[in-house]
N, CA, C and O atoms as a Tinker XYZ file with bonds, in Angstrom:
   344  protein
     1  N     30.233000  -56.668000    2.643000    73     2
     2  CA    29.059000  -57.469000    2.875000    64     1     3
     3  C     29.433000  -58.848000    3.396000    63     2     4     5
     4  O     28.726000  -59.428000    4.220000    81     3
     5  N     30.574000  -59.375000    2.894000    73     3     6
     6  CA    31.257000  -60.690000    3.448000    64     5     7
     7  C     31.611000  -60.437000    4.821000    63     6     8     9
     8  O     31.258000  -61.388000    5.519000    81     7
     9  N     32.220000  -59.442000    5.534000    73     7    10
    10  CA    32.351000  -59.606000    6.541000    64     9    11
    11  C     30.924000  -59.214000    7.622000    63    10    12    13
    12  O     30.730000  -59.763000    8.707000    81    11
    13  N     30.109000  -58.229000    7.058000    73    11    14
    14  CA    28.885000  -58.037000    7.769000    64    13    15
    15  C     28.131000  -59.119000    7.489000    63    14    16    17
    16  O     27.977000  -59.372000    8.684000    81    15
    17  N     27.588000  -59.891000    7.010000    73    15    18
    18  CA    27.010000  -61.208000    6.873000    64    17    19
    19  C     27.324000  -62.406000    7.203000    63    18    20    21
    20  O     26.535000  -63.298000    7.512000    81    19
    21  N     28.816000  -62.488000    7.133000    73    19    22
    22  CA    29.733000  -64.327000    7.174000    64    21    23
    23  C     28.758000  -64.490000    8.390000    63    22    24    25
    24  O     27.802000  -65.097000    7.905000    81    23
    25  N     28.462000  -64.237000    9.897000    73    23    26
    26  CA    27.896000  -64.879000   10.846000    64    25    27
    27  C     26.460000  -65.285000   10.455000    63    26    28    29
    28  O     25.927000  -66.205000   11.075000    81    27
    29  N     25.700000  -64.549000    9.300000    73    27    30
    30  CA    24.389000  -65.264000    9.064000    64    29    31
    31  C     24.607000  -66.530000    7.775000    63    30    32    33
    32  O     23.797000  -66.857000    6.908000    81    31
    33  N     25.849000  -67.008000    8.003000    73    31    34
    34  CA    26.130000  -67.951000    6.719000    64    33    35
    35  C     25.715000  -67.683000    5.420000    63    34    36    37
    36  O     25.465000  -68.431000    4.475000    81    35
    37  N     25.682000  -66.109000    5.590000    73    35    38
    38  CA    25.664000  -65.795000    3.890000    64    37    39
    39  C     27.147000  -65.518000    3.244000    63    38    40    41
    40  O     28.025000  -65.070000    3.982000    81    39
    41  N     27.398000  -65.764000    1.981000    73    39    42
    42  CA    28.642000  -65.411000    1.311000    64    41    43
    43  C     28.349000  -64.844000    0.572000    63    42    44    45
    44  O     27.243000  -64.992000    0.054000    81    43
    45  N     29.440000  -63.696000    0.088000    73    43    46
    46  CA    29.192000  -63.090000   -0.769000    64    45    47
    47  C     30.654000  -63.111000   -1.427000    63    46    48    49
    48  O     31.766000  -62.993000   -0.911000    81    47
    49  N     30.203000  -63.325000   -2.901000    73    47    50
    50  CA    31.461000  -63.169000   -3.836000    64    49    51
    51  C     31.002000  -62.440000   -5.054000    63    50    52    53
    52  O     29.825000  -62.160000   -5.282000    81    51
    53  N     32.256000  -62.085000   -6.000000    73    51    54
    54  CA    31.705000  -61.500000   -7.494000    64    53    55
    55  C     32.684000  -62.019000   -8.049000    63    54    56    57
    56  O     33.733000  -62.250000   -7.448000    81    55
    57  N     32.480000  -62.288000   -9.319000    73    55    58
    58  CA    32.319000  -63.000000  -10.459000    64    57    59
    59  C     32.584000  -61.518000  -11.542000    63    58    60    61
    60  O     31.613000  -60.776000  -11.695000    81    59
    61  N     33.878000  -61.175000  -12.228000    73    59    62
    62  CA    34.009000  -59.671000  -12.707000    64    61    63
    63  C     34.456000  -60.235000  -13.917000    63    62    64    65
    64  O     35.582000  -60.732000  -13.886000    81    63
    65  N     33.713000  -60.279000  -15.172000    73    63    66
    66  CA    33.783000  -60.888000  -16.377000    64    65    67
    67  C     34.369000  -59.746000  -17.320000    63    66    68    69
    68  O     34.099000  -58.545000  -17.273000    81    67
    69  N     35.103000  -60.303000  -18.057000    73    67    70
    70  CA    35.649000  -59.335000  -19.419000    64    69    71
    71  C     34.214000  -59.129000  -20.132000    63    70    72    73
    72  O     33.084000  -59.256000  -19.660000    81    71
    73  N     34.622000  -58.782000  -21.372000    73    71    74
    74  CA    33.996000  -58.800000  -22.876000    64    73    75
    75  C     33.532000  -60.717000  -22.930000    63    74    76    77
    76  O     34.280000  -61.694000  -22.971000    81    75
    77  N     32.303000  -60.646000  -22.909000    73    75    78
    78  CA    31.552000  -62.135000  -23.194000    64    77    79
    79  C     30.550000  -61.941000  -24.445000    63    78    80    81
    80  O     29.485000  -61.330000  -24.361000    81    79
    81  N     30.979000  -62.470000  -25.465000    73    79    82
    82  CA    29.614000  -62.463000  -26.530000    64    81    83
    83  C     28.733000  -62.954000  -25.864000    63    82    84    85
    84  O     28.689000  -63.985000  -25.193000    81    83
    85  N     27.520000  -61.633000  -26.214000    73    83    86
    86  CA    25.941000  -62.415000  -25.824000    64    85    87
    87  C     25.194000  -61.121000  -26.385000    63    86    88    89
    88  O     25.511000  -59.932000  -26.342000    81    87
    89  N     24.187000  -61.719000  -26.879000    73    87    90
    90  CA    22.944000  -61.074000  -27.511000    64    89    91
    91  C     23.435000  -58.923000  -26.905000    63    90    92    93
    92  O     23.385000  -58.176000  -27.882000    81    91
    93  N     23.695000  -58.424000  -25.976000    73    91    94
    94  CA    23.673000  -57.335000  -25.715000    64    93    95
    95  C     25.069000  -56.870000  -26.512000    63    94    96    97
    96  O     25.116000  -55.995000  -27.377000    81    95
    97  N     26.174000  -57.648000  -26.025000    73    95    98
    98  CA    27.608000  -57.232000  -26.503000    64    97    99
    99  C     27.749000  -57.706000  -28.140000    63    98   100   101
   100  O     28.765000  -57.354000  -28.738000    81    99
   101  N     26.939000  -58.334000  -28.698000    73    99   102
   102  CA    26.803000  -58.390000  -29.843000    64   101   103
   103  C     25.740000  -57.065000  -30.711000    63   102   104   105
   104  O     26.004000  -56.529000  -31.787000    81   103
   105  N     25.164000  -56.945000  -30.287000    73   103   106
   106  CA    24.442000  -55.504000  -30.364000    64   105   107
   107  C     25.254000  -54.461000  -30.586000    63   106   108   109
   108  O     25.271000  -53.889000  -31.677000    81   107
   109  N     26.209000  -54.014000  -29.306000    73   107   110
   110  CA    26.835000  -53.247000  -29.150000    64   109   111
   111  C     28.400000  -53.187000  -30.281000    63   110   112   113
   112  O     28.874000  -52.083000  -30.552000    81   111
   113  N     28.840000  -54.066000  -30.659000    73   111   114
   114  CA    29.592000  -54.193000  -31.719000    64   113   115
   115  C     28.800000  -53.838000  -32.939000    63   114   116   117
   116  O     28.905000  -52.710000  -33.419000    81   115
   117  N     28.132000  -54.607000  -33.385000    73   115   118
   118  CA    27.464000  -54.811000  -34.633000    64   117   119
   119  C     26.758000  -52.932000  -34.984000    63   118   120   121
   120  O     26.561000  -52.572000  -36.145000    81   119
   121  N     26.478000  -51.980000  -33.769000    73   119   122
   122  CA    26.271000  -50.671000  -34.315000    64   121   123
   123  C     27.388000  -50.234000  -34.856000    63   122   124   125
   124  O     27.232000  -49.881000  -36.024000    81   123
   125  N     28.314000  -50.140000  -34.499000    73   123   126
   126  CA    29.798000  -49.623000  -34.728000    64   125   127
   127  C     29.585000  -49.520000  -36.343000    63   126   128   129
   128  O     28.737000  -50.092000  -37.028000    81   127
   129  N     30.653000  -48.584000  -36.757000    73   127   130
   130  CA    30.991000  -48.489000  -37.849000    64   129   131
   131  C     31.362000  -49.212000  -39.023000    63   130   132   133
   132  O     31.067000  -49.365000  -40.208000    81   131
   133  N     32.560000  -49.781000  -37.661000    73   131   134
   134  CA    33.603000  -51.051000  -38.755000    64   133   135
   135  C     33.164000  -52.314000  -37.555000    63   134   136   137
   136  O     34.081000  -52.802000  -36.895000    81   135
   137  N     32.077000  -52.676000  -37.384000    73   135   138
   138  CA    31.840000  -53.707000  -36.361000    64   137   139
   139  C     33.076000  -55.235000  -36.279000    63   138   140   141
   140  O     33.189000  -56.012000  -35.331000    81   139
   141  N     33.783000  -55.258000  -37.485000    73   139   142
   142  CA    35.151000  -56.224000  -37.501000    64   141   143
   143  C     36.314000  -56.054000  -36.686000    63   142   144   145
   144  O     36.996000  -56.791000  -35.974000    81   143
   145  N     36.324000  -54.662000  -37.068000    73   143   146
   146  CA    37.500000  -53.508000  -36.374000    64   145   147
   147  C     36.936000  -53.584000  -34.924000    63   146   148   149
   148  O     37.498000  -54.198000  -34.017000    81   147
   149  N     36.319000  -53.221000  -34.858000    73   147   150
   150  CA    35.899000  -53.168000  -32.885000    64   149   151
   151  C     35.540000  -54.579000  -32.255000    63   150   152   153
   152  O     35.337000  -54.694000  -31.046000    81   151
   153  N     35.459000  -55.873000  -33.323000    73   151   154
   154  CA    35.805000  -57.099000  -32.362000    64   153   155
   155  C     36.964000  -57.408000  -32.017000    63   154   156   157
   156  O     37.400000  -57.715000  -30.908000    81   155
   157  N     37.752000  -57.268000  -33.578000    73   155   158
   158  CA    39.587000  -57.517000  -32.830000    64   157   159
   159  C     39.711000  -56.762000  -32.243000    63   158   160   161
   160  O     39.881000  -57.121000  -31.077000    81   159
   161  N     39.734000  -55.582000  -32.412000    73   159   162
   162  CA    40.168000  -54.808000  -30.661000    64   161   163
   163  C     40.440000  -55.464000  -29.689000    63   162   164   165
   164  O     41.491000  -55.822000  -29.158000    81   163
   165  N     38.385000  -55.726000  -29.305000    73   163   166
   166  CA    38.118000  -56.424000  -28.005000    64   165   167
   167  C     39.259000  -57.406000  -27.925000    63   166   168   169
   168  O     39.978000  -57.244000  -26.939000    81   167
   169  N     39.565000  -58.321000  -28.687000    73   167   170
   170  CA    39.971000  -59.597000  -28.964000    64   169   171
   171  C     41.470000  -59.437000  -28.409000    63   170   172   173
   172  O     41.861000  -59.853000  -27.318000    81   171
   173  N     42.409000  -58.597000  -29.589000    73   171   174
   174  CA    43.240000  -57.785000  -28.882000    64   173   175
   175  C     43.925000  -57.495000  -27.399000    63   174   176   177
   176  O     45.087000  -57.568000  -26.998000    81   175
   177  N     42.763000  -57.159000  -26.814000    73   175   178
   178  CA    42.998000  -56.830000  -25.182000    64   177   179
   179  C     42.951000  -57.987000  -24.198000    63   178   180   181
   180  O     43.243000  -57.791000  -23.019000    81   179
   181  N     42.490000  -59.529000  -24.768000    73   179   182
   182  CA    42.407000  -60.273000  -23.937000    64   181   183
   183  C     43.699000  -61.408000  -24.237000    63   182   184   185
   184  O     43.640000  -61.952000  -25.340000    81   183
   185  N     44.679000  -61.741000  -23.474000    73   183   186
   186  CA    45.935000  -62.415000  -23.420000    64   185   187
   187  C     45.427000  -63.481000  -24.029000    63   186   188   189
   188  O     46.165000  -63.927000  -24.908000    81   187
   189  N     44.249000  -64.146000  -23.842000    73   187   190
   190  CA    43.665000  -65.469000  -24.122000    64   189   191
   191  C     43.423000  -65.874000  -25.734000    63   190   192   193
   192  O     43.332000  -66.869000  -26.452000    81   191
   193  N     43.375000  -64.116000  -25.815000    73   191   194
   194  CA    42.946000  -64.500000  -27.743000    64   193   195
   195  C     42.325000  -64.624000  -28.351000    63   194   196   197
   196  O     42.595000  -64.887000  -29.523000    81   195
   197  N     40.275000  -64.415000  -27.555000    73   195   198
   198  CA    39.333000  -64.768000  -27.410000    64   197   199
   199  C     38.304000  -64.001000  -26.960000    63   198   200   201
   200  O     38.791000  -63.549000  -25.924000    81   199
   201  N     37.626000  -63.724000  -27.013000    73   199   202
   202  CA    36.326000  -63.280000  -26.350000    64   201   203
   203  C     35.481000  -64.512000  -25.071000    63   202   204   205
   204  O     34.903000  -65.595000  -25.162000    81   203
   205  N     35.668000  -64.029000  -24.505000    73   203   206
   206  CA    34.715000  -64.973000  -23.795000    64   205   207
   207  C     32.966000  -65.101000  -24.246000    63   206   208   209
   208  O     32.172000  -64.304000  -24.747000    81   207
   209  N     32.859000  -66.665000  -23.736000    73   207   210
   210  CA    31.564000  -66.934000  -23.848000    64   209   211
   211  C     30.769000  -67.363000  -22.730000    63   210   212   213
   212  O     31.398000  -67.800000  -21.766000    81   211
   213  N     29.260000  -67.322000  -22.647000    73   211   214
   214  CA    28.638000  -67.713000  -21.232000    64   213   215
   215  C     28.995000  -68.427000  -20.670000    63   214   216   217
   216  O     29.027000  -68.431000  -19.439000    81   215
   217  N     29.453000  -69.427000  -21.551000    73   215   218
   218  CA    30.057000  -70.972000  -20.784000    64   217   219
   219  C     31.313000  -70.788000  -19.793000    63   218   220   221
   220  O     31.768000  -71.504000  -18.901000    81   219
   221  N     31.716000  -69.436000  -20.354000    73   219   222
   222  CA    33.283000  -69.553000  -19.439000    64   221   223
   223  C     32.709000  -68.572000  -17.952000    63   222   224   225
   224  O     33.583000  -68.564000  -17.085000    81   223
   225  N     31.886000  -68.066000  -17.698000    73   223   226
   226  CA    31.215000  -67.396000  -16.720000    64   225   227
   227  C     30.505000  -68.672000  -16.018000    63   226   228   229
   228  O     30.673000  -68.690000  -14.799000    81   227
   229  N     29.638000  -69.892000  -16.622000    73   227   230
   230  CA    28.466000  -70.135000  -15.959000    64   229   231
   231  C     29.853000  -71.667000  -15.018000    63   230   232   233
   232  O     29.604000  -72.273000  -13.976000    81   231
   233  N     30.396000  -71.732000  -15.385000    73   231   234
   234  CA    31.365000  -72.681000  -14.542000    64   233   235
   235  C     31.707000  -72.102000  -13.274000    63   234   236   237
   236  O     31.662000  -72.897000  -12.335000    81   235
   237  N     32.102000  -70.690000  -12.952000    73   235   238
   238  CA    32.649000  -70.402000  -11.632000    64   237   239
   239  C     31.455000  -70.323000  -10.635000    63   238   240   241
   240  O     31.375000  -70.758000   -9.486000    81   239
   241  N     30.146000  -69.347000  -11.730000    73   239   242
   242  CA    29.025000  -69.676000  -11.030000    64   241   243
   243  C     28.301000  -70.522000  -10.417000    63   242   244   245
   244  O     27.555000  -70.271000   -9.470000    81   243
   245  N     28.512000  -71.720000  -11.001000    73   243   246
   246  CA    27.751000  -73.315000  -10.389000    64   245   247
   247  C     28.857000  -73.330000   -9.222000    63   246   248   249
   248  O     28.508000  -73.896000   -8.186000    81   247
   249  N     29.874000  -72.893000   -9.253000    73   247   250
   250  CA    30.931000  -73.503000   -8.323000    64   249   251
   251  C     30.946000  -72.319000   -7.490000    63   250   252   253
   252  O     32.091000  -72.318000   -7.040000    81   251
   253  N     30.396000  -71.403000   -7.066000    73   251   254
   254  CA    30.209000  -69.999000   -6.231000    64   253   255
   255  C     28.993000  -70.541000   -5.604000    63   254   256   257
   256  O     28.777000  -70.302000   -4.416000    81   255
   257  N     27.697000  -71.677000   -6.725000    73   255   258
   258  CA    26.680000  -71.947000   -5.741000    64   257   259
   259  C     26.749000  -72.705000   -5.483000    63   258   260   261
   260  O     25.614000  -73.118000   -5.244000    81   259
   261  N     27.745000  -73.710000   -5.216000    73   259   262
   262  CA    27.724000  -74.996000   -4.750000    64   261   263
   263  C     28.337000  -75.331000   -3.663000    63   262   264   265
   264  O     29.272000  -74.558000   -3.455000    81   263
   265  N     28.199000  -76.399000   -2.618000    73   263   266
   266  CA    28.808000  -76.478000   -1.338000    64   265   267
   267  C     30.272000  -76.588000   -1.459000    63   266   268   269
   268  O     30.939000  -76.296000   -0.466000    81   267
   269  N     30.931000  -77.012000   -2.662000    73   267   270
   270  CA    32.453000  -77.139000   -3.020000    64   269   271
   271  C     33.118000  -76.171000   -2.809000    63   270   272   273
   272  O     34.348000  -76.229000   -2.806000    81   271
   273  N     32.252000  -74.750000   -2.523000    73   271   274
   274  CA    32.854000  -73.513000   -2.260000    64   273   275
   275  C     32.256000  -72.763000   -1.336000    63   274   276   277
   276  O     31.993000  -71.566000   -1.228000    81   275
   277  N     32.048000  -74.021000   -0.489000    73   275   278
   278  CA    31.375000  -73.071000    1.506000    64   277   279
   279  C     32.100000  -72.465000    2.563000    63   278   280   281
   280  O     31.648000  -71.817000    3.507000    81   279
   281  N     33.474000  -72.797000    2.253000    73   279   282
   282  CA    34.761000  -71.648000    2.533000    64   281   283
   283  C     34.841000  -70.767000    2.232000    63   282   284   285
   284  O     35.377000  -69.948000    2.978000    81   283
   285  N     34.263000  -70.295000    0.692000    73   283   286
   286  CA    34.956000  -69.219000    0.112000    64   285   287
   287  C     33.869000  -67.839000    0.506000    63   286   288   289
   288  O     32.653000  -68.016000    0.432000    81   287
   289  N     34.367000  -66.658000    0.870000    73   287   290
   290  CA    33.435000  -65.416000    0.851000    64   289   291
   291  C     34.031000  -64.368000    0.826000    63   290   292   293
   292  O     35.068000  -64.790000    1.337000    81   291
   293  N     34.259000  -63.155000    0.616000    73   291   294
   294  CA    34.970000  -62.341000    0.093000    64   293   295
   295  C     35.735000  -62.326000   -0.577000    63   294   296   297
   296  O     36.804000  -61.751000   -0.371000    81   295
   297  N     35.367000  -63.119000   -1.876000    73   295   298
   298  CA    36.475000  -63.081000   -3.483000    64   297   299
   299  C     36.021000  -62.646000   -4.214000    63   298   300   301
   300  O     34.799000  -62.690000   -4.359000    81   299
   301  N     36.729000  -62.107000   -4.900000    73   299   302
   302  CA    36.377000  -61.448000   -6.176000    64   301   303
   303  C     37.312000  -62.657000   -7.577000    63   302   304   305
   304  O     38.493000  -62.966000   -7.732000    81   303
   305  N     36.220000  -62.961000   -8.214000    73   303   306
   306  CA    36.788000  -63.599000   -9.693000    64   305   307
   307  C     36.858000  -63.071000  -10.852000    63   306   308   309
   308  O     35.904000  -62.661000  -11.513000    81   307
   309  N     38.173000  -63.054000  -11.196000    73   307   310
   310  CA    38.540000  -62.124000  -12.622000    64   309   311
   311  C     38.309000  -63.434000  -13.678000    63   310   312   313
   312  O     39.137000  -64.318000  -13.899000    81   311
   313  N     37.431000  -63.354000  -14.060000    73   311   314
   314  CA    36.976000  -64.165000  -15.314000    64   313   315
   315  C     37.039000  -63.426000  -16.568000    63   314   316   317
   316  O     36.071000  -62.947000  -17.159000    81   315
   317  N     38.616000  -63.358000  -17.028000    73   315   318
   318  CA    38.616000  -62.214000  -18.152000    64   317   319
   319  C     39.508000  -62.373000  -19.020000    63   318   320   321
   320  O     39.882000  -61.358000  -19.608000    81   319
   321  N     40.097000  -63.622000  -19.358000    73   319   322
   322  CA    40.982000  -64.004000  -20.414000    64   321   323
   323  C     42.385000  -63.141000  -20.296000    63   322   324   325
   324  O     43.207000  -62.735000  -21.117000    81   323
   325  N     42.243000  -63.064000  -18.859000    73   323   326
   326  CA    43.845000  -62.342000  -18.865000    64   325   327
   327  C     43.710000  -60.406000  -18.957000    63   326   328   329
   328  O     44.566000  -59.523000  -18.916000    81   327
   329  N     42.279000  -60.387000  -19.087000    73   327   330
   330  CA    42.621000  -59.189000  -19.459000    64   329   331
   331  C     43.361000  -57.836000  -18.289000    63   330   332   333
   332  O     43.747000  -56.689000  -18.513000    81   331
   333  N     43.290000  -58.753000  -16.913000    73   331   334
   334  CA    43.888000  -57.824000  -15.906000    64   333   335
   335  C     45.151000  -58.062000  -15.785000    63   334   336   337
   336  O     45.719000  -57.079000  -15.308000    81   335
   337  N     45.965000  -59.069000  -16.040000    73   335   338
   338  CA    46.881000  -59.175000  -16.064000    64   337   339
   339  C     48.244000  -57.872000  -17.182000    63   338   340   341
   340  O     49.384000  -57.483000  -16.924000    81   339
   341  N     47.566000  -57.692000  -18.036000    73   339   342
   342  CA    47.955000  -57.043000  -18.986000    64   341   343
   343  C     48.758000  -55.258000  -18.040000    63   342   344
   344  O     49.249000  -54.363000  -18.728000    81   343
């Protein structure tokens, strides 16, 4: 889409988030069995040590909509506490 669009000055990027607590992924733990056991897991898998939170998503976003990033179009952002690195 970045390259079929760049001439109508549209960009397109994504933003590919780990495990982020929020009202749905808290849901989704909390059915679980041992809902403790299936947060460290999550927790577990991310190098960072952490779960991410909205806040760590809504930063790349302001900066994906902002002119500070009118260069950028066909990226993809791993916003995931490391977890691709692994």
């Amino acid at each position: 889409m970045a390259v079929d669009h760049g001439h109508e000055n549209i960009r397109v990027n994504a933003i590919c988030p780990s495990f982020v607590e929020a009202d749905l992924t808290a849901a989704v733990i909390n059915r679980a069995p041992d809902p403790t056991a299936v947060r460290s897991e999550r927790i577990a898998v991310h190098p960072i040590g952490r779960l991410g939170q909205p806040e760590d998503i809504a930063g790349p976003a302001v900066y994906l909509a902002s002119d500070e990033s009118s260069w950028v179009t066909g990226s993809v952002f791993p916003v995931d506490g490391g977890y691709l690195a692994i």
